[in-house]
C-alpha positions as CSV (number, residue, x, y, z in Angstrom):
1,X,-42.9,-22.2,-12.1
2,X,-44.2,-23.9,-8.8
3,X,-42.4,-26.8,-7.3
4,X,-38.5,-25.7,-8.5
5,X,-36.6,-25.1,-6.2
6,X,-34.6,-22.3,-7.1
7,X,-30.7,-22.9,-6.4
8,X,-28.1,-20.0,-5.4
9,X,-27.3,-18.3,-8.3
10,X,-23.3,-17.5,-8.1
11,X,-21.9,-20.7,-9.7
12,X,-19.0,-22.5,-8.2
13,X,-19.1,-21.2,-5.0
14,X,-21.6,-23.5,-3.9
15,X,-21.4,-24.8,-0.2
16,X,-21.6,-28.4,1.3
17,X,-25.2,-27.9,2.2
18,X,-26.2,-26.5,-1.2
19,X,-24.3,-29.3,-3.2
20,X,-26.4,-31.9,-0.8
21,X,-29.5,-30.0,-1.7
22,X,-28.6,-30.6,-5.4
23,X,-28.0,-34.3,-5.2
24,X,-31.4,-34.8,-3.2
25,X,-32.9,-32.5,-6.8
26,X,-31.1,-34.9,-9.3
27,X,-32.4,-37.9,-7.1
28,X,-35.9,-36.9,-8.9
29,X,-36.0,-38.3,-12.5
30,X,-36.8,-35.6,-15.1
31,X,-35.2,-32.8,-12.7
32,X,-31.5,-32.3,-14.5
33,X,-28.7,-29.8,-14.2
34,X,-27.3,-28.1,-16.5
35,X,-24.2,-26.4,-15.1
36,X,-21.2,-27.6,-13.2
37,X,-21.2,-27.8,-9.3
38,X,-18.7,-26.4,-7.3
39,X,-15.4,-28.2,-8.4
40,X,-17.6,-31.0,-9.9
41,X,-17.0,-30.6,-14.0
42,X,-19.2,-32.4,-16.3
43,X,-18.7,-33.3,-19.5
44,X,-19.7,-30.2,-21.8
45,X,-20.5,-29.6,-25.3
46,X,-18.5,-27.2,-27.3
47,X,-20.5,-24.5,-26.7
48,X,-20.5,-24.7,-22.5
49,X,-24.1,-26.9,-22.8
50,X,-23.3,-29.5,-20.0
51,X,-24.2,-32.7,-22.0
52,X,-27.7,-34.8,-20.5
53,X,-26.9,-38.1,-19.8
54,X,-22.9,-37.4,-19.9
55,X,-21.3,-40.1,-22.6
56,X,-18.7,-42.4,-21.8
57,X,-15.3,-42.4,-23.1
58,X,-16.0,-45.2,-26.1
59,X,-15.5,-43.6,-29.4
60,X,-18.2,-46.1,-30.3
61,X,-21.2,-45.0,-27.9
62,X,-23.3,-43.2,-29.9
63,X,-23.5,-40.1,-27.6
64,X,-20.3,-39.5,-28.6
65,X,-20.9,-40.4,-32.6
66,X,-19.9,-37.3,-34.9
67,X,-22.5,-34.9,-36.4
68,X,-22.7,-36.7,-39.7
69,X,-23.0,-40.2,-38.5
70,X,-25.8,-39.1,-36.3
71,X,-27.6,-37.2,-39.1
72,X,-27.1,-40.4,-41.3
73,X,-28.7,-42.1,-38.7
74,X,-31.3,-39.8,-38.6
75,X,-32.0,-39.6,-42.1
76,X,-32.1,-43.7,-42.2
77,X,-34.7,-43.4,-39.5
78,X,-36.8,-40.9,-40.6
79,X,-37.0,-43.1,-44.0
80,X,-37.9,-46.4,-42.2
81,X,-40.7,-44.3,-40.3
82,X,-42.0,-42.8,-43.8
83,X,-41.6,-45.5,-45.9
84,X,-43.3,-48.1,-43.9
85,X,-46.1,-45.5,-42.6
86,X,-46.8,-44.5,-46.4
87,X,-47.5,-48.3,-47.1
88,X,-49.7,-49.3,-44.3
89,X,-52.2,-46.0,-43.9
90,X,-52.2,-44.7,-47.6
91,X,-55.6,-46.5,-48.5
92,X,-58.1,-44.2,-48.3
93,X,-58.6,-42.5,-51.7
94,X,-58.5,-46.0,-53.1
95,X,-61.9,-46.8,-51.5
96,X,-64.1,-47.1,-54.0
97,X,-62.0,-49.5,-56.5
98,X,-62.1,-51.7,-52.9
99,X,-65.9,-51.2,-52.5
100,X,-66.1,-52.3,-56.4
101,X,-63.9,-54.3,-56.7
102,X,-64.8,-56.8,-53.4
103,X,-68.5,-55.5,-53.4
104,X,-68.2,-53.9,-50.5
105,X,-70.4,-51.6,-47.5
106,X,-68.7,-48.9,-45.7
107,X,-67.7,-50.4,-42.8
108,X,-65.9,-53.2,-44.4
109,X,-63.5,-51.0,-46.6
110,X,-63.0,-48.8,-43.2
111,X,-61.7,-52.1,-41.5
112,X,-59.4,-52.1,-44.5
113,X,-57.6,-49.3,-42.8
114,X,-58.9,-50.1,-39.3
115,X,-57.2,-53.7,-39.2
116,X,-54.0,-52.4,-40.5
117,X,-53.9,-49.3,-37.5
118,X,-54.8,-52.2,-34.3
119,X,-52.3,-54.3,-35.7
120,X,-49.6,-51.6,-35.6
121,X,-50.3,-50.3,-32.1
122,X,-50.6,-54.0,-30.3
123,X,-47.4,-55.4,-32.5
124,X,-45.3,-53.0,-30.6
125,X,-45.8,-55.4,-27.2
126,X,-43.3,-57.8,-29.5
127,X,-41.4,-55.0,-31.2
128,X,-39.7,-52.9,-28.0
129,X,-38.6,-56.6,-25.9
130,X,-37.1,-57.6,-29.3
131,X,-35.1,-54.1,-30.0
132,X,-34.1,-54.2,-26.3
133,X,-33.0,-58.2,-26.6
134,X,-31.6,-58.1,-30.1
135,X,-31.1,-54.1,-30.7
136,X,-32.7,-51.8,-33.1
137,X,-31.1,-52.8,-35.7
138,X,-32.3,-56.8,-35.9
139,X,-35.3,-55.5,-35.3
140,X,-35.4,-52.7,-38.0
141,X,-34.0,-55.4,-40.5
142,X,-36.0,-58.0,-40.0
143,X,-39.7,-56.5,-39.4
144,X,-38.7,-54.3,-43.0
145,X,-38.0,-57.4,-44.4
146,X,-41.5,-58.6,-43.4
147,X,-43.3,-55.8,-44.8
148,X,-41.6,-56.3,-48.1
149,X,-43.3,-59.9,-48.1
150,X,-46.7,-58.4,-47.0
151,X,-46.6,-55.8,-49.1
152,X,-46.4,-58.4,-52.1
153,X,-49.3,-60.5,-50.7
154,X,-51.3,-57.3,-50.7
155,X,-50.7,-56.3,-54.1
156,X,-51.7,-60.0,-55.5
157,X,-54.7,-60.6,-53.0
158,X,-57.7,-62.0,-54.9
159,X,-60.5,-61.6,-52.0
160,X,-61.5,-58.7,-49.8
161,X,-60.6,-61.8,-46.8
162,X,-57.2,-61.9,-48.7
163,X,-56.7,-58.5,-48.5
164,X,-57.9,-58.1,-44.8
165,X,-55.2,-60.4,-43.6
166,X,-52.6,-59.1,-46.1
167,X,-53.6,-55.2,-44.3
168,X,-53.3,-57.5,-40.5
169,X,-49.6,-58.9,-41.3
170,X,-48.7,-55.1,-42.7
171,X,-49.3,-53.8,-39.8
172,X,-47.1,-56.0,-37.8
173,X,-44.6,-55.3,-40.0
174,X,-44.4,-52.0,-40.5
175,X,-44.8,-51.6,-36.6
176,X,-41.2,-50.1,-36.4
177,X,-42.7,-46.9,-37.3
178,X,-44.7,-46.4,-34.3
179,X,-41.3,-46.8,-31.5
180,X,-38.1,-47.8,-32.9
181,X,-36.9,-43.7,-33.8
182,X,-38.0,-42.9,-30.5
183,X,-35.1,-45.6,-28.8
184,X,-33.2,-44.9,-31.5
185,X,-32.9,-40.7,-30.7
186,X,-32.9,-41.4,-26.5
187,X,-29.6,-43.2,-27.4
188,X,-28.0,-40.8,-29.8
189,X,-28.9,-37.3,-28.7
190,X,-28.5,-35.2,-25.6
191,X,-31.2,-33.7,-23.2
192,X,-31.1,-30.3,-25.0
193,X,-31.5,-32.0,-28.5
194,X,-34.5,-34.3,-28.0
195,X,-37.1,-31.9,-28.7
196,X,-36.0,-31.5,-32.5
197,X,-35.2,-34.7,-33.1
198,X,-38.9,-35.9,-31.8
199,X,-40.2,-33.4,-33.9
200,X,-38.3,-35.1,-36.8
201,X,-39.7,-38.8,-36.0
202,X,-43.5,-37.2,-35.7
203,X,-43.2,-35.4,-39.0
204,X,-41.3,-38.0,-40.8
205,X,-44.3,-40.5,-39.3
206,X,-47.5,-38.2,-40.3
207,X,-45.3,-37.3,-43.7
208,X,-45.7,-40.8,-44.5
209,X,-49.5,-40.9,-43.5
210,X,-50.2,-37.6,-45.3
211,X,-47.8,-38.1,-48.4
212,X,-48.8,-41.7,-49.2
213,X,-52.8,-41.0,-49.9
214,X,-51.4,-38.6,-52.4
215,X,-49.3,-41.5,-54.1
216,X,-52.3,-43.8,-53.7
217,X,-54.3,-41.5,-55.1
218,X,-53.0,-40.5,-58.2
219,X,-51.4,-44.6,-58.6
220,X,-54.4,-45.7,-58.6
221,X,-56.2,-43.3,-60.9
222,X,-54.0,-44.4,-63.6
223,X,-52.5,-47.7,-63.1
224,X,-54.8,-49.7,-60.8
225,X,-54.9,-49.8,-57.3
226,X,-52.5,-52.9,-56.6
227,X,-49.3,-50.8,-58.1
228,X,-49.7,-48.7,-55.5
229,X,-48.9,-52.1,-53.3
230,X,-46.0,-53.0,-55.6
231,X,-44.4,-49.6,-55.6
232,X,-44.3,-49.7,-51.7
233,X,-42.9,-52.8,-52.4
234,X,-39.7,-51.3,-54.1
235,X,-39.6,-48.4,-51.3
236,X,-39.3,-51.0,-48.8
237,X,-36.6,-53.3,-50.8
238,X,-34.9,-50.2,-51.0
239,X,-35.3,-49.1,-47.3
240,X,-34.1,-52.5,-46.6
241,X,-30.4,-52.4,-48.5
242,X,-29.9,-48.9,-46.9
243,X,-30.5,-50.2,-43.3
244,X,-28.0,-52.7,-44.3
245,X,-25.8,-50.1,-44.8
246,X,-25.6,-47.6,-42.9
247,X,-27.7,-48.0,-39.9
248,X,-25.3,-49.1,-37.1
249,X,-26.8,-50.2,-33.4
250,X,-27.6,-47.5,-31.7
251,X,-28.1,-49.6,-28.2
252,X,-25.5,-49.3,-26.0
253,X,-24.5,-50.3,-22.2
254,X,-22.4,-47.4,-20.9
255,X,-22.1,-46.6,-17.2
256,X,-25.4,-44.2,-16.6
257,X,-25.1,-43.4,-13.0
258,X,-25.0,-39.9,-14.1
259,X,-24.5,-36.6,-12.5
260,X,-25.6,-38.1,-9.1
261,X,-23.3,-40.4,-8.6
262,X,-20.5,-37.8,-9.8
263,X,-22.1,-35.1,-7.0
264,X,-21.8,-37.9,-4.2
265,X,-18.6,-39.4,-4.7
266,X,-17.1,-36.3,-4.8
267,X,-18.6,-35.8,-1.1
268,X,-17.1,-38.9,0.1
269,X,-13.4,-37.3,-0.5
270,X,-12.1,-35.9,2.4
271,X,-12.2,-32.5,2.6
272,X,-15.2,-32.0,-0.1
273,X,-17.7,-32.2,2.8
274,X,-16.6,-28.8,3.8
275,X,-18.2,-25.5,2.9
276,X,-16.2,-23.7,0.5
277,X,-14.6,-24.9,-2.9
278,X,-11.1,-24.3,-3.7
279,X,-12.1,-23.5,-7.2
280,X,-14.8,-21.4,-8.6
281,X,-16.1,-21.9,-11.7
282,X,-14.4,-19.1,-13.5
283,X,-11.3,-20.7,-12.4
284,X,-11.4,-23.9,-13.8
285,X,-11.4,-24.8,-17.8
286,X,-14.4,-26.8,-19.1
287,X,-13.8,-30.3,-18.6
288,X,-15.0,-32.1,-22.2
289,X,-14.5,-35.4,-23.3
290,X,-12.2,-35.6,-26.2
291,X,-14.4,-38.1,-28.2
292,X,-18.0,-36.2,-28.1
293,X,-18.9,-35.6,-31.5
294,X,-15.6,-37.0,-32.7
295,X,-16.8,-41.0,-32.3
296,X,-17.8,-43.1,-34.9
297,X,-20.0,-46.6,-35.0
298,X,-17.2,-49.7,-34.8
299,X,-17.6,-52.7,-37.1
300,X,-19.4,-55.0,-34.5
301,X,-22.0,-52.6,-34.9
302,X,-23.0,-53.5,-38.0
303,X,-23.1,-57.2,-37.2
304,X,-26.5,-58.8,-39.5
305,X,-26.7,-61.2,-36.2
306,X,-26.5,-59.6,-32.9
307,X,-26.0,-62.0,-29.6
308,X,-29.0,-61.5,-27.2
309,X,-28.6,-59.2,-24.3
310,X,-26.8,-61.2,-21.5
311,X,-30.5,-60.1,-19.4
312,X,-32.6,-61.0,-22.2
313,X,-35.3,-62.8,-19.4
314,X,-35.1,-59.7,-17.2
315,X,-36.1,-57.4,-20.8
316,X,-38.8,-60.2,-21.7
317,X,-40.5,-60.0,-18.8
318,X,-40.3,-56.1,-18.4
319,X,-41.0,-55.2,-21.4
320,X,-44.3,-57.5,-22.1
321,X,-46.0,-55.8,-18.6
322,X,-44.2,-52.8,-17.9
323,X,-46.5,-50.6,-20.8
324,X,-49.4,-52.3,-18.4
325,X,-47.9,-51.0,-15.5
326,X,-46.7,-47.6,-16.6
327,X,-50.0,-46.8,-17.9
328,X,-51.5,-46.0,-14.8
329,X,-48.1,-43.0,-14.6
330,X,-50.2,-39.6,-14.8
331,X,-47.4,-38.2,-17.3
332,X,-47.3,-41.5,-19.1
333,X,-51.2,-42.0,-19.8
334,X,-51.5,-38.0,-20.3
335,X,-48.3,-38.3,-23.2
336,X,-50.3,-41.3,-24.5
337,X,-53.9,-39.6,-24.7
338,X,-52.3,-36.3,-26.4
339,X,-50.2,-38.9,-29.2
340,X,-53.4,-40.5,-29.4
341,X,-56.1,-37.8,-29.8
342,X,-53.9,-35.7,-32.4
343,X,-52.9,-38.9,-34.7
344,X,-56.8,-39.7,-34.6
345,X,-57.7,-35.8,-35.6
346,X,-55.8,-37.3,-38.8
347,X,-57.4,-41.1,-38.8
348,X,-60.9,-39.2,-38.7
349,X,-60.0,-37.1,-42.0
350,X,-58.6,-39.9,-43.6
351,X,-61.8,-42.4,-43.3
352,X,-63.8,-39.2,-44.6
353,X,-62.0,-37.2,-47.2
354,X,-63.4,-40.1,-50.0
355,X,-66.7,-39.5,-48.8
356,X,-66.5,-36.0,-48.8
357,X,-64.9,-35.2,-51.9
358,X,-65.8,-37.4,-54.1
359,X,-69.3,-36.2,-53.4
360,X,-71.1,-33.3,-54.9
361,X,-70.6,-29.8,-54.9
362,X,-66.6,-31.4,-55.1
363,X,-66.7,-34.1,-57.4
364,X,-63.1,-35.0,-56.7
365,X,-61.5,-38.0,-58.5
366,X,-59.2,-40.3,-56.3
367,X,-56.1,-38.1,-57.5
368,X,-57.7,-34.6,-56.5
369,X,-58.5,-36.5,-52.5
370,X,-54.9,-37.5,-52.9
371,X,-53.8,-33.8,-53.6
372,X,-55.7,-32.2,-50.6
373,X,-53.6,-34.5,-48.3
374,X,-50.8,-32.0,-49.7
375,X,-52.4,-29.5,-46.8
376,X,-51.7,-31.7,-44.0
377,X,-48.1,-32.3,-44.9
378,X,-47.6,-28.8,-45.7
379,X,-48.7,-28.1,-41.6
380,X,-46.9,-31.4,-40.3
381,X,-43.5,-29.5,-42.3
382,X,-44.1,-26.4,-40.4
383,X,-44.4,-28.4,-36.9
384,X,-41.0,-29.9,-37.8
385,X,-39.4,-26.4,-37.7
386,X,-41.0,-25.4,-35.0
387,X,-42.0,-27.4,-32.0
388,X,-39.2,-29.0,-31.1
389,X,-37.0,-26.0,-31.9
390,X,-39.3,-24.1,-29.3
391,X,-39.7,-26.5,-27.1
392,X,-36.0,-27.2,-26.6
393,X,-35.9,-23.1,-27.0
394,X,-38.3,-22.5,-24.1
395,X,-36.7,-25.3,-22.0
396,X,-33.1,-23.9,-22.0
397,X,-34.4,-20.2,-21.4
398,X,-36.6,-21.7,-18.3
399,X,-33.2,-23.7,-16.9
400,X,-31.6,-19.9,-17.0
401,X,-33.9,-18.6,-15.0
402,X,-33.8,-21.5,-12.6
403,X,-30.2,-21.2,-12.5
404,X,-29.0,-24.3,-14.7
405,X,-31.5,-27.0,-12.7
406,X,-34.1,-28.5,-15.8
407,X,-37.5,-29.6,-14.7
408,X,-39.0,-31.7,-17.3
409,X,-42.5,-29.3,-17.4
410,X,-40.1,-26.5,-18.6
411,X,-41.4,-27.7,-22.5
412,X,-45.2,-27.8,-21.9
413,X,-45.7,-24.1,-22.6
414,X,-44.8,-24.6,-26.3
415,X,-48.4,-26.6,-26.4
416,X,-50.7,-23.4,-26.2
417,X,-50.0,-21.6,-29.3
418,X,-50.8,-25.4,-31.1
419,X,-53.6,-26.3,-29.2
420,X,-55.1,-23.4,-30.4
421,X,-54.4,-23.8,-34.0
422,X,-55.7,-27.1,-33.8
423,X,-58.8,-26.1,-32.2
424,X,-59.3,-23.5,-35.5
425,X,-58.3,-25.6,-37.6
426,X,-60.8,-29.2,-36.3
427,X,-64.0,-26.2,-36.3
428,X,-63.3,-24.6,-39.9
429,X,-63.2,-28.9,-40.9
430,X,-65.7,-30.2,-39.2
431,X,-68.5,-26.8,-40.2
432,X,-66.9,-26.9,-43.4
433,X,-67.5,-30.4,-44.1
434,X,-71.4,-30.1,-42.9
435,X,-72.2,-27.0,-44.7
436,X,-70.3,-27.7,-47.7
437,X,-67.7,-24.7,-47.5
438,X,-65.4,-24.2,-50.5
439,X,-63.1,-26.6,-50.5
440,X,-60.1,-24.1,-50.3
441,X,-61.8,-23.3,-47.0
442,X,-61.8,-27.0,-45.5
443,X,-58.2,-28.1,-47.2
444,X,-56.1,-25.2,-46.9
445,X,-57.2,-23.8,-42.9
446,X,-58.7,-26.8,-41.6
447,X,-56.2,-29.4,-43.1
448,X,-53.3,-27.7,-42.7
449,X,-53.9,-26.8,-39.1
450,X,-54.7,-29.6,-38.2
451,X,-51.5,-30.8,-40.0
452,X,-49.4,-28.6,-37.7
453,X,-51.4,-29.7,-34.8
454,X,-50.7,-33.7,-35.4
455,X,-46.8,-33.0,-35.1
456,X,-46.3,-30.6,-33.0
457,X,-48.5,-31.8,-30.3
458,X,-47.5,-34.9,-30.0
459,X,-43.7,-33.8,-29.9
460,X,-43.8,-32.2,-26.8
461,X,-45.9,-34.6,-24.5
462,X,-43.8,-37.3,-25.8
463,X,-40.8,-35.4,-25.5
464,X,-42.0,-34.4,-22.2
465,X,-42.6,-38.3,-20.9
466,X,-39.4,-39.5,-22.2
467,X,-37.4,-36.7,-20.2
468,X,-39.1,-38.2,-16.9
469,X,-38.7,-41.7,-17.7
470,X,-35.8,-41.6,-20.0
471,X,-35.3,-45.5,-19.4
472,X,-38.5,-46.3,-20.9
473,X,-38.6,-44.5,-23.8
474,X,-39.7,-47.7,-26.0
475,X,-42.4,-48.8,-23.4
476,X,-43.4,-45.0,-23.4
477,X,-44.4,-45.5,-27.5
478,X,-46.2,-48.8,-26.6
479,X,-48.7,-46.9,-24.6
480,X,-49.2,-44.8,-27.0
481,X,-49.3,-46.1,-29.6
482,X,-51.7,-49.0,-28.3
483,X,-54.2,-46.1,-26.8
484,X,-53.5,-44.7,-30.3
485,X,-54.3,-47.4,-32.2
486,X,-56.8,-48.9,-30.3
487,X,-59.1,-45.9,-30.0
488,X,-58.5,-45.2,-34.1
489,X,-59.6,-49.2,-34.8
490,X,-62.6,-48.2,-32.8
491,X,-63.0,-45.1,-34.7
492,X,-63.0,-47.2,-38.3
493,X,-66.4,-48.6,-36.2
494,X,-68.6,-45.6,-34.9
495,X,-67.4,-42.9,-37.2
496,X,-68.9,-43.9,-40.6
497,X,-72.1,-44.8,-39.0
498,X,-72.5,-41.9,-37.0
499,X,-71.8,-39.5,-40.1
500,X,-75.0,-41.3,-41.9
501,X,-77.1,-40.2,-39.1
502,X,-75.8,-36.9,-37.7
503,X,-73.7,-35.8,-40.8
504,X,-70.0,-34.5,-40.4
505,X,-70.2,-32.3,-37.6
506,X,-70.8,-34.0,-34.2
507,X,-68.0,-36.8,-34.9
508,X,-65.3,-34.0,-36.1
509,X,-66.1,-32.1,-32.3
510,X,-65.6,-35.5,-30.4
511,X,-62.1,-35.6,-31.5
512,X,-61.6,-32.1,-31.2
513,X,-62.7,-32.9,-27.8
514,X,-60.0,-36.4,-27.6
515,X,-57.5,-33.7,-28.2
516,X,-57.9,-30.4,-26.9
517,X,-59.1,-32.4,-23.5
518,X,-56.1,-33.8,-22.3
519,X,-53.8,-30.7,-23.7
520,X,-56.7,-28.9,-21.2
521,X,-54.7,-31.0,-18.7
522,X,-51.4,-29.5,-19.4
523,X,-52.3,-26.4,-17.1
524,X,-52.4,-28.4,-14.0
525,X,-49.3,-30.9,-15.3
526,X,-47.0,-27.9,-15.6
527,X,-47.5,-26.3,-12.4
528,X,-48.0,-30.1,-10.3
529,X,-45.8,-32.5,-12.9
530,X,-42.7,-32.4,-10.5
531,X,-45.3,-34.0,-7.6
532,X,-46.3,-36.2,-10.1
533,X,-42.6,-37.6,-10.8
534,X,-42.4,-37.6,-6.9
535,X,-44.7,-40.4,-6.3
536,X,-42.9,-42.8,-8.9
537,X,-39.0,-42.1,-8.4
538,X,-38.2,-45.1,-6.2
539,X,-39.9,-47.4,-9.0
540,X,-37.3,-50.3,-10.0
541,X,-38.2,-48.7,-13.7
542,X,-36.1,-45.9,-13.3
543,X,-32.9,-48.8,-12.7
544,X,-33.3,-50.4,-15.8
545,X,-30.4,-50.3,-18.1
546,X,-30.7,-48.6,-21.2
């Protein structure tokens, strides 16, 4: 790959000037390394992995958290991503009880769905200060708590004006979904484990978008739309007790000067400065910390009421305009514009798959549109088990070959075998919608690729962004989340229109060309990223405490 600068390949035997040449590399966020220097041991992971940020000694940090507690944490996650997701986009095959029900055009049940997505993306500007102020875990609490109460007001709402600010206050509420598991896996999981455990947040997010019409769906066909409200209701009073329960704070302040800081104050000892090491590698025995993966969360971490962070003003202030500010980052707005044109692939089918369906040759019934979202989860399921996998996969063979230095751009090769899945699978949807293919055709290939497309995608830019500017991971899901949102409230707008007068084809190729576009963009980003993270590492943003 251009722009790595390729270190000397015997381990441990490094010299004064090659040891200085790696601190100047790790100066460079994004650019990591993976393998002891010299005499300089890092903390290691059973297996030899040197661990990415290195944890402290606390039993309690939740680097050092065992296996199970992190996977309950995980699992607790994933749920409050799901759960909350299912509730707030799950409306589409109850369209026409709204439009009967409320007397209703097409462009007022879309802004059923529409209201619901801008509210979700802009809510975030309140969600990350709070979680960073008050920690994930107040913040988790209280917003589920909220979208219990909203979910009630939506299943009792009398008026299509009712309903409208029921779908507003929802999407507030269920906000958590679009950043908290992205905070919550930058401070539990190591470097090498991000990929997978990004790929777990973006399928357990688009599960919940592409489960929940299938819920709706049949709910609705036999009970009446507003149980479909009242049964997210339940989910969410049960998400709520489980949070409770076993979802300690994941937010932590441990000393994250990292590897640099090791690499120079071992220079400043007398003697150090000096080519030649007394020790090679081989030599010494792998230094590991004798609480990683044995730690657990403490009881203070499961506080209901959790004091403010002692620079609460500094985290207000950041937080509200650094997502302004970081936009205008090349690998930030690219991240955003790949989260944002793959969720939207999915926001495009979900406004049209009524329409479609329900319409002859098909002559679905709101149950059978529910079922065909069963494609879509079927691809998001197969992203899961593969992106991140492959990304972290390709990553760690890349760092081999460069010696045990990471680059951040090492994951964007996993994109091309999915931007070209998508690509088939947006054409076969988009012709088979226009010319009336059999619907095996459209559901099966074109839903399920496109499926695969909206998780896997989406896993490695973000993953990608968040290993350049680990400190910002929660800002990093504001910006895309509000480019996200705001482009699919604007969609709810110009789509449905546009389909009455050119038919399905022409909008189904503009977002194939919101997403493929910026993936396009990948080429140049993995041979000129590392020039790109050049021109922001002195930013104050890369000081921030996590």
């Amino acid at each position: 790959m251009a722009n790595l600068e390729i270190m000397p390949a015997v381990q441990g035997l490094e010299d004064a000037d090659t040891t200085a040449q790696i601190v100047e590399s790790l100066s460079l966020p994004g650019t990591e390394i993976m393998r002891d220097v010299g005499d300089v041991h890092f903390t290691h992971a059973g297996h030899g992995q040197v661990l990415v940020p290195q944890p402290s000694s606390d039993p309690s940090d939740p680097l050092n958290w065992s296996r199970l507690w992190k996977y309950i944490v995980v699992f607790v996650m994933a749920l409050s991503t799901f759960i909350p997701e299912e509730a707030a986009l799950s409306v589409a095959p109850m369209f026409p009880y709204f439009i009967e029900e409320f007397k209703l055009n097409t462009a007022q049940v879309s802004l059923i769905t529409g209201t619901c997505v801008v509210a979700q993306g802009y809510a975030n500007f309140i969600i990350v200060p709070y979680s960073n102020i008050f920690g994930r875990r107040s913040a988790v609490l209280l917003f589920t708590l909220l979208s219990v109460v909203t979910s009630i007001w939506e299943a009792v709402a009398k008026s299509y004006g009712s309903l409208l600010g029921a779908r507003v206050l929802n999407g507030i509420a269920t906000s958590t979904c679009e950043s908290i598991m992205i905070q919550v896996v930058a401070d539990m999981f190591f470097l090498h484990e991000r990929g997978v455990m990004t790929g777990i947040y973006f399928a357990s997010y688009y599960s919940g978008a592409f489960v929940g019409p299938i819920i709706a769906g049949n709910i609705s066909l036999h009970y009446g739309w507003r149980s479909f409200f009242w049964l997210s209701t339940a989910l969410e009073g049960v998400l709520f007790l489980l949070l409770i329960f076993i979802f300690p704070e994941t937010k932590f302040h441990r000393d994250d000067r990292g590897q640099q800081h090791q690499l120079e104050e071992h220079q400043k000892v007398p003697g150090n400065e000096k080519p030649g090491l007394q020790h090679s590698a081989d030599e010494q025995p792998d230094v590991k910390s004798s609480v990683v993966r044995h730690g657990s969360p403490n009881r203070r971490q499961f506080n209901l009421a959790t004091r403010p962070d002692k620079n609460w003003k500094g985290f207000l202030v950041r937080d509200i305009f650094t997502p302004v500010r970081i936009l205008f980052y090349p690998i930030i707005l690219w991240a955003g514009l790949m989260l944002a044109g793959s969720a939207n692939d999915t926001l495009a089918y979900n406004l049209t798959e009524s329409s479609v369906f329900t319409a002859p040759p098909y002559n679905f019934n709101a149950g059978q549109v529910g079922y065909a979202n069963f494609a879509f989860w079927g691809g998001a399921l197969l992203g899961l088990v593969t992106a991140g996998p492959l990304s972290d996969w390709i990553a760690s063979k890349a760092t081999k070959r460069n010696n045990g230095i990471r680059e951040a751009e090492m994951r964007l090769p996993t994109l091309i075998p999915f931007g070209i899945t998508t690509t088939i699978g947006m054409v076969v949807t988009g012709v088979g919608y226009q010319q009336t293919l059999s619907w095996p055709v459209i559901i099966i290939v074109g839903y399920g690729a496109c499926g695969l497309g909206a998780t896997s995608m989406p896993t490695v830019a973000i993953a990608y962004a968040v290993d350049s500017y680990r400190p910002l991971s929660g800002e990093i899901m504001v910006v895309g989340t509000v480019l996200k949102n705001s482009l699919g409230f604007g969609m709810s707008y110009w789509l449905p229109p546009l389909v009455a007068r050119v038919g399905y084809l022409t909008p189904i190729m503009i977002n194939l060309a919101l997403t493929i576009g910026p993936a396009v963009f990948a080429i140049p980003m993995y041979f000129y990223g590392k020039n790109l993270r050049k021109l922001t590492k002195d930013s104050s943003l890369h000081k921030i405490p996590l």
